[in-house]
PAKE-125783 format. One record per residue (C-alpha): residue in one letter; x, y, z. Coordinates in Angstrom, 1 decimal, m for minus. Example, Ala and Ser with C-alpha at 12.3 -4.5 7.8 and 13.67 -1.06 7.14 Angstrom:
BEGIN
PT  rest       u       v       w
PT     a    12.3    m4.5     7.8
PT     s    13.7    m1.1     7.1
! end
This chain:
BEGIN
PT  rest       u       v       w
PT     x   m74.6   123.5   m76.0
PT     x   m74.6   121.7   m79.4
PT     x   m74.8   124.9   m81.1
PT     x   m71.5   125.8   m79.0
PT     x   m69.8   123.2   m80.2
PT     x   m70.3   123.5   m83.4
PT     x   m69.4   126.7   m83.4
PT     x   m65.8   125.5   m81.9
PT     x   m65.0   123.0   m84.4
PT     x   m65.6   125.4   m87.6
PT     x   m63.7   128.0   m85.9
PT     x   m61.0   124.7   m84.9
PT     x   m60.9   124.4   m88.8
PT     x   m60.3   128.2   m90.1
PT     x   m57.7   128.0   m87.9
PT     x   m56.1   125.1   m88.7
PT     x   m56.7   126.4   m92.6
PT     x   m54.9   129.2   m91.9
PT     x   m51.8   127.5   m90.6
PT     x   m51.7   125.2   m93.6
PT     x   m51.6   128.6   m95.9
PT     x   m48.8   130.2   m93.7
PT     x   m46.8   127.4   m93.2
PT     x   m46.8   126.9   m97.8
PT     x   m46.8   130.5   m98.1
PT     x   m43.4   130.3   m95.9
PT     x   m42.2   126.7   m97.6
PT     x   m42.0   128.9  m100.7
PT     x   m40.6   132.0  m100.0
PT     x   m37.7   129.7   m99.2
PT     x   m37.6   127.9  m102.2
PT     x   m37.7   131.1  m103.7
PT     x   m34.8   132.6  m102.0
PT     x   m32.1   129.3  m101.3
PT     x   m32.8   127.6  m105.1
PT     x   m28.9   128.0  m106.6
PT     x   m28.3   130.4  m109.4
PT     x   m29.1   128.6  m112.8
PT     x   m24.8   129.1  m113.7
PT     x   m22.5   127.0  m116.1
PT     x   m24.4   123.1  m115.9
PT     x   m26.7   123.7  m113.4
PT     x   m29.6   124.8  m116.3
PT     x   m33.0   123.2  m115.7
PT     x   m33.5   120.6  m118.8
PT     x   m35.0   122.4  m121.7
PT     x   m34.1   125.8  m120.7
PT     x   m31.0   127.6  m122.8
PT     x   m28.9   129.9  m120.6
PT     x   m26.2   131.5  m122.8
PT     x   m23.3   131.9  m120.4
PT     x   m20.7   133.5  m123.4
PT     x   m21.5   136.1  m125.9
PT     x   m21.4   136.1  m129.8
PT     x   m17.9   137.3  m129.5
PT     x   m16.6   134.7  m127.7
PT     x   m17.9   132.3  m130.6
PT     x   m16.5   134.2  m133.0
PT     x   m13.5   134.5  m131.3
PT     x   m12.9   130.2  m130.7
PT     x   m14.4   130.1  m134.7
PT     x   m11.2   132.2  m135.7
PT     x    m9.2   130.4  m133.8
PT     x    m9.7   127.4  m134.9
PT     x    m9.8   128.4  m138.4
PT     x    m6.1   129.5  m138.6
PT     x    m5.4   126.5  m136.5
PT     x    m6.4   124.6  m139.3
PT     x    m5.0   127.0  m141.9
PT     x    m1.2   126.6  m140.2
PT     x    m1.6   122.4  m140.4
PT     x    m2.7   122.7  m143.9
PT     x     0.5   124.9  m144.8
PT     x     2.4   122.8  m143.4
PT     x     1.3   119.6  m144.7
PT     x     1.6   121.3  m148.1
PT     x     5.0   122.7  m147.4
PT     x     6.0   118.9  m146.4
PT     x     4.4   117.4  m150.0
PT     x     6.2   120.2  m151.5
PT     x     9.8   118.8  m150.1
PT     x     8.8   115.2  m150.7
PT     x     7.8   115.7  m154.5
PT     x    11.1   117.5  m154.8
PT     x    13.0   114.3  m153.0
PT     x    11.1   112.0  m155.2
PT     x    12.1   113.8  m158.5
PT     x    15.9   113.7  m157.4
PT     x    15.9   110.2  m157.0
PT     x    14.6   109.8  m160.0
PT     x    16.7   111.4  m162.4
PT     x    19.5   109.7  m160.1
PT     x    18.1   106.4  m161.2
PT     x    17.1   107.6  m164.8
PT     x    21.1   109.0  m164.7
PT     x    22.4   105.4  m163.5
PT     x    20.2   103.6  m165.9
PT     x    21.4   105.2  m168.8
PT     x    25.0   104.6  m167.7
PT     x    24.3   100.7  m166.9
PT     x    22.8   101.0  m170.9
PT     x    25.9   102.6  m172.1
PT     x    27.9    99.9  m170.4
PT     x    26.4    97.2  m172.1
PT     x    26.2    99.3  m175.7
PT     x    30.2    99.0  m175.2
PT     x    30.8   102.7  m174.3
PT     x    32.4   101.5  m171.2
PT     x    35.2    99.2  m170.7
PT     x    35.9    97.5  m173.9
PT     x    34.9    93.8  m173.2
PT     x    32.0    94.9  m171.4
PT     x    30.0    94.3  m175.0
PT     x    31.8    90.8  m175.8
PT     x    30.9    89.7  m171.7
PT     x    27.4    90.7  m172.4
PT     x    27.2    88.7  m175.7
PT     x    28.8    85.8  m174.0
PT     x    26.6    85.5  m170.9
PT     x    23.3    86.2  m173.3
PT     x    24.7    82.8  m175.4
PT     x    24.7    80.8  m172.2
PT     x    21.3    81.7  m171.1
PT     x    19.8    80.6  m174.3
PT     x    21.8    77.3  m174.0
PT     x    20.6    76.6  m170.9
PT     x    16.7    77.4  m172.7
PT     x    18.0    74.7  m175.2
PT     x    19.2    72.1  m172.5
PT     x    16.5    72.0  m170.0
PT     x    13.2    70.3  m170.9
PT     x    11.1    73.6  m172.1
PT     x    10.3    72.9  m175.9
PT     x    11.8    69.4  m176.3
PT     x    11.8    66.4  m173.7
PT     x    14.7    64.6  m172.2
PT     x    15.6    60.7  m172.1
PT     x    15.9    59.7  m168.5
PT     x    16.7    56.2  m167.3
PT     x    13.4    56.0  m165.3
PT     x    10.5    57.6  m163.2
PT     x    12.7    58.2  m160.7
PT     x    14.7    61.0  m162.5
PT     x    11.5    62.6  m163.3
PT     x    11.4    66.1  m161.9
PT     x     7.7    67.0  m160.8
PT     x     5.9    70.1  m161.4
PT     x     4.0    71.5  m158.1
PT     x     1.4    73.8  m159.1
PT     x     0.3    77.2  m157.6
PT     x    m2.1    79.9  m157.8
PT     x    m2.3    83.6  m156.0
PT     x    m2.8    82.2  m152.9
PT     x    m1.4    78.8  m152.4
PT     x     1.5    76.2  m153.5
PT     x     0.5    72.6  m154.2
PT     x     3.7    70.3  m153.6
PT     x     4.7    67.2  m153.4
PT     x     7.7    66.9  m151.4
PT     x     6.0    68.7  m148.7
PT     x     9.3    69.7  m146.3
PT     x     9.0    70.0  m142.9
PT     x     5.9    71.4  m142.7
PT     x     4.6    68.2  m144.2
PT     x     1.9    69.4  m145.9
PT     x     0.8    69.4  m149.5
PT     x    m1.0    72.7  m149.4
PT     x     0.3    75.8  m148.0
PT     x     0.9    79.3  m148.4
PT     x     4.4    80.1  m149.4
PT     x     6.9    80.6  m145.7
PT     x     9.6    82.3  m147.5
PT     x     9.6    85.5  m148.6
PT     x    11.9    85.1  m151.5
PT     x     9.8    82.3  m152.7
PT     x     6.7    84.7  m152.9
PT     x     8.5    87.1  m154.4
PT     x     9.6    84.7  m156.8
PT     x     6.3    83.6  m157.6
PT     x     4.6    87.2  m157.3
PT     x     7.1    88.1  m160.2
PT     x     6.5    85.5  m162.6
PT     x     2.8    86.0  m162.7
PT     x     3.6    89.8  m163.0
PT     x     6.1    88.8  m166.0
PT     x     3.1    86.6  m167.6
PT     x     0.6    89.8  m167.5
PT     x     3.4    92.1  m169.0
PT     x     3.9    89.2  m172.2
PT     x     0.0    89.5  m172.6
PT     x    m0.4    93.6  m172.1
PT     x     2.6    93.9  m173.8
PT     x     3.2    91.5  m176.6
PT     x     5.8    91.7  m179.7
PT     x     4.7    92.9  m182.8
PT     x     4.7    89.9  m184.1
PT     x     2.3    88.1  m181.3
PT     x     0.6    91.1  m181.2
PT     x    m0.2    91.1  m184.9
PT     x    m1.3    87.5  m185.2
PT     x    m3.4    87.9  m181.6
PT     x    m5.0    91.7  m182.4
PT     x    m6.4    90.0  m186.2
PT     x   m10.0    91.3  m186.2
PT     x   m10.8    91.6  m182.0
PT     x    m9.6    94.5  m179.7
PT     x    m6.9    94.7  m177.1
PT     x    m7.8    93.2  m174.0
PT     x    m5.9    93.8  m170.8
PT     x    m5.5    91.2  m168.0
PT     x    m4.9    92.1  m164.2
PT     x    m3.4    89.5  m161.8
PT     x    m7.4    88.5  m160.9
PT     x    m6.8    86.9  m164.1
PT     x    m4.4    84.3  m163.4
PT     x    m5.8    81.1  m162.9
PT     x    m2.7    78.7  m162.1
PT     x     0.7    77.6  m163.0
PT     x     3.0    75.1  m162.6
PT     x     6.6    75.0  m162.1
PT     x     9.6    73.0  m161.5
PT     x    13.9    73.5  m161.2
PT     x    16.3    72.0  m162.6
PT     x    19.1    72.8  m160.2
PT     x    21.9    72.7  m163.3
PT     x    19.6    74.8  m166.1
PT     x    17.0    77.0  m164.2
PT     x    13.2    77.3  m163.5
PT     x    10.6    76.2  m165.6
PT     x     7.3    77.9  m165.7
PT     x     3.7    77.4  m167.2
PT     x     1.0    79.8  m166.8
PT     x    m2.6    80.4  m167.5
PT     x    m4.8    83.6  m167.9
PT     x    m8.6    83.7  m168.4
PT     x   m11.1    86.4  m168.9
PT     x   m14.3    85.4  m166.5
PT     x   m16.1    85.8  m169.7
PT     x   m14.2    84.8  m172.0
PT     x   m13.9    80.9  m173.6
PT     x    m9.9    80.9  m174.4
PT     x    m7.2    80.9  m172.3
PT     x    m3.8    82.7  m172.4
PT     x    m0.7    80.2  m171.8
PT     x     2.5    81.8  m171.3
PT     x     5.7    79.8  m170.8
PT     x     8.5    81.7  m169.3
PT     x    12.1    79.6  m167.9
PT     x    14.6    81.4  m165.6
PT     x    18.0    80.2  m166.5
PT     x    20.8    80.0  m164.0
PT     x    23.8    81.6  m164.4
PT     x    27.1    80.3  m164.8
PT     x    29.1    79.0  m161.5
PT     x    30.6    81.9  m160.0
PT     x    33.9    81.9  m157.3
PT     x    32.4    83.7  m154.1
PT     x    35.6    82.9  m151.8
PT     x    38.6    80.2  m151.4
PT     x    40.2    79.5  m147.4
PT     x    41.8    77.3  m145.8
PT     x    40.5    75.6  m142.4
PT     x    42.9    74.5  m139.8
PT     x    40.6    71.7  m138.0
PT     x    42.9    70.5  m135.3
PT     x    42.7    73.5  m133.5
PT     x    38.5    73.3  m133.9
PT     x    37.0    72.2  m130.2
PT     x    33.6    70.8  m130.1
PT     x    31.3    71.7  m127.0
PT     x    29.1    68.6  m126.2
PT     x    26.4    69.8  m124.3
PT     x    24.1    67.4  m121.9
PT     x    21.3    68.6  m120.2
PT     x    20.6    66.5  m117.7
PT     x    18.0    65.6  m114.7
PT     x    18.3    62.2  m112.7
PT     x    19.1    59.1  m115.3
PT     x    22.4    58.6  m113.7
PT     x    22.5    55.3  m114.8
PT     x    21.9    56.4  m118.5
PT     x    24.8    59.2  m117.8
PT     x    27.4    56.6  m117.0
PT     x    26.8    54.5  m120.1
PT     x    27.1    57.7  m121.6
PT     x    30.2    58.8  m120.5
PT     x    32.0    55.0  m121.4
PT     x    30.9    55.8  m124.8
PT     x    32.3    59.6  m124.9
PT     x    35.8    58.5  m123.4
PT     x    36.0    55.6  m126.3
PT     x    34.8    58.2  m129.0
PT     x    35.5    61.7  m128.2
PT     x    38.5    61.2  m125.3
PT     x    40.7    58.4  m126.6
PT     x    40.0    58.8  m130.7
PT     x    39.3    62.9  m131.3
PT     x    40.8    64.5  m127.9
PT     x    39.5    67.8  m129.3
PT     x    36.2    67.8  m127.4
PT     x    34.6    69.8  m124.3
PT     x    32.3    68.4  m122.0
PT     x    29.2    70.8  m120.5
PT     x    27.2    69.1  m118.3
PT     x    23.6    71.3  m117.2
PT     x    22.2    69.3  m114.1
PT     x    18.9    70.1  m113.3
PT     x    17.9    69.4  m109.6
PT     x    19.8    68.0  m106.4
PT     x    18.9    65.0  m106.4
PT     x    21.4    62.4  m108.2
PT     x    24.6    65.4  m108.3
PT     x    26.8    63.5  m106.3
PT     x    26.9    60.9  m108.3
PT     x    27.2    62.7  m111.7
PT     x    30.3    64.5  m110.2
PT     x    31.1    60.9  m109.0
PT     x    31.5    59.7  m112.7
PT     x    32.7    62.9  m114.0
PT     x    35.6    62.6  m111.5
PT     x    36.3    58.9  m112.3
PT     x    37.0    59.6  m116.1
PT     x    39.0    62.4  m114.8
PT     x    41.3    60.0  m112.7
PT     x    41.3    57.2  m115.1
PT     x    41.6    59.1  m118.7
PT     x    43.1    62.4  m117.0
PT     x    40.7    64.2  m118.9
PT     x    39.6    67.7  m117.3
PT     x    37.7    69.3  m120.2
PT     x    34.6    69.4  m118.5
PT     x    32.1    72.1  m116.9
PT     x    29.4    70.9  m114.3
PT     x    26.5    73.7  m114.2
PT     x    24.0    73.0  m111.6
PT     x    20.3    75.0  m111.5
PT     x    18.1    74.6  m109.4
PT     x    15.2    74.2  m111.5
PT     x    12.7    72.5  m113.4
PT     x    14.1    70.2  m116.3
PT     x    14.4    71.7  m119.8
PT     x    16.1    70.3  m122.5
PT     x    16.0    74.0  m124.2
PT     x    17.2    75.8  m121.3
PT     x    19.5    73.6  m121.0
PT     x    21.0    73.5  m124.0
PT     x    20.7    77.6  m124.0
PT     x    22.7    77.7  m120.4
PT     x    25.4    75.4  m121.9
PT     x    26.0    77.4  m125.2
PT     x    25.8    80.9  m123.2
PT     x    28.7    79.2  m120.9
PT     x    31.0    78.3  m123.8
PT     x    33.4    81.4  m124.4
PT     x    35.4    79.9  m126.8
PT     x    34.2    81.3  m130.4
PT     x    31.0    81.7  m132.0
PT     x    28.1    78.7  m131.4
PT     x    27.1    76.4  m133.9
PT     x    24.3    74.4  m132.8
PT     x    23.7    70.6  m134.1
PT     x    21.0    68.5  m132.3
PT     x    21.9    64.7  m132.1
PT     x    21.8    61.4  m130.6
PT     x    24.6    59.8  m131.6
PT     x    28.4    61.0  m131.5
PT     x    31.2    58.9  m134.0
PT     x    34.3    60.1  m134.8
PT     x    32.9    61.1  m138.6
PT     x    30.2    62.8  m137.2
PT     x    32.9    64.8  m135.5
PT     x    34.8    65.3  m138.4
PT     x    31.9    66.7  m140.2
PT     x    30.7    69.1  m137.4
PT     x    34.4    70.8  m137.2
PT     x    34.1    71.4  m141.2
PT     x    30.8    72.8  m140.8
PT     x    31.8    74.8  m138.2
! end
């Protein structure tokens, strides 16, 4: 019997041998036959397919190759046109130039010459009148007119404006243009001196030139009758000396621009209030309008931009009232129905008025002067 048994289990395990080889044998006939086709993507990692031919590089080379070809054409074609612009404008300016230059060599208009002569005298007068080579006796410190001092950068003032500080980069644009041209001016006096600076500066060393990286500061000031006075320095890094160049920008003579005549009682002024609650406040302001603006000017509008419901009735209250009792009726009432804004409600109120353009002035008090002065400005 035990040799029976035995006999069982290794024939149990051949068996069960077997049926492990035909079930991997199977296992990878169908790995073999359902794994996808190795197309486009799908490559295994590390395995080059090539799905395209030579041809078709060369082809997509060639392609691109005249691509580029036809951009570069035509980018020359367009530098072509653009250096043929630019040479037209120049000889148009080289061609006004020379006529401004015959002008002033009196081959134009006869007095062009004499004019020129004249206005050349003035500017040197004004040179000899403001404070440039020789100073000026003035009453006190108080008529002393202060340099402020600058470099590339920044301005260093002393009346510092609304910005209300001492140190800032110039706002303006004509003001850095102004000063961006007086530094240039200084470096074409140095790179380009007279003979005679150049003679007594070139004595035994060789021409140096400076670059706006070598402008240090300068200082300047206006005299609002003569011009612009200014002082500026220039320093090689490693050099010792300094360059100090002082230029002065005269003003011109006073020049008529235009000459009218203003009718100001037909001029209507548009008084706008925003307004929000503050009844109270509103009624003491309306006493003072109808004693200023309704029984001394009469030339006045009313716009009144309420904010809110609550408190309305009792502005239209008041409103009504000084109609009734000064039988005034220049008034508008613009409710909104939102939150209170002194700028939108200024912007609603001038946006209303149909009557001519809008000049804005932001005050707190109203007199009959102040009137006056806004109908002149206006």
């Amino acid at each position: 019997m035990p040799r029976r048994g035995s006999f069982i289990q290794a024939r149990t395990r051949w068996l069960l041998l077997g049926l492990a080889l035909v079930f991997s044998l199977m296992l990878l006939m169908y790995l073999l036959e359902c794994a996808p086709t190795p197309e486009g993507n799908g490559s295994l990692p590390g395995i080059a397919i090539e799905t395209h031919g030579k041809e078709y590089y060369q082809a997509l080379l060639q392609e691109q190759e005249e691509h580029y070809k036809n951009r570069a054409s035509s980018l020359k074609k367009q530098i072509a046109q653009l250096k043929q612009e630019l040479q037209e404008m120049s000889e148009k300016l080289r061609a006004a130039h020379e006529k401004k230059l015959s002008a002033a060599n009196g081959l134009g208009h006869p007095g062009t010459k004499e004019q020129s002569n004249d206005l050349l005298e003035f500017l040197h007068s004004q040179i000899d009148k403001a404070e440039v080579v020789v100073g000026a006796k003035i009453p006190s410190e108080y008529a002393v007119i202060p340099f402020e001092s600058f470099n590339t950068m920044k301005v260093y003032q002393l009346e510092m404006g609304l910005t209300r500080h001492p140190e800032e980069k110039p706002m303006r644009k004509d003001r850095r243009d102004e000063l961006v041209e007086v530094i240039e001016a200084g470096l074409d006096v140095i790179n380009n001196p007279d003979e005679e600076d150049e003679e007594q500066e070139n004595r035994g060393s060789d021409k140096v030139l400076y670059s706006e990286a070598d402008f240090v500061e300068g200082y300047y000031r206006t005299e609002r009758d003569k011009g612009s006075h200014y002082e500026l320095l220039y320093k090689k890094a490693d050099s010792a000396s300094y360059h100090h160049i002082t230029l002065f920008r005269p003003f011109g003579p006073l020049m008529k621009v235009k000459v009218e005549t203003k009718d100001l009682s037909k001029v209507i002024i548009n008084i706008i209030v925003p307004l929000s609650g503050r009844t109270e406040a509103f009624a003491q302001f309306m006493q003072n309008y109808r004693n200023v603006c309704i029984q001394q000017d009469k030339r006045t509008y009313l716009t009144v931009v309420y904010f809110g419901d609550e408190g309305l009735s009792e502005v239209k209250e008041i409103l009504s009232s000084i109609d009734s009792d000064s039988n005034f009726n220049n008034y508008t009432l613009i409710p909104l129905k939102e939150e209170f804004s002194r700028g939108r409600g200024l912007e609603v109120g001038a946006q209303a008025w149909d009557k001519g353009e809008v000049l804005l002035f932001f005050v707190m008090l109203i007199s009959t002067s102040l009137l006056d002065s806004w109908k002149r400005a206006g």
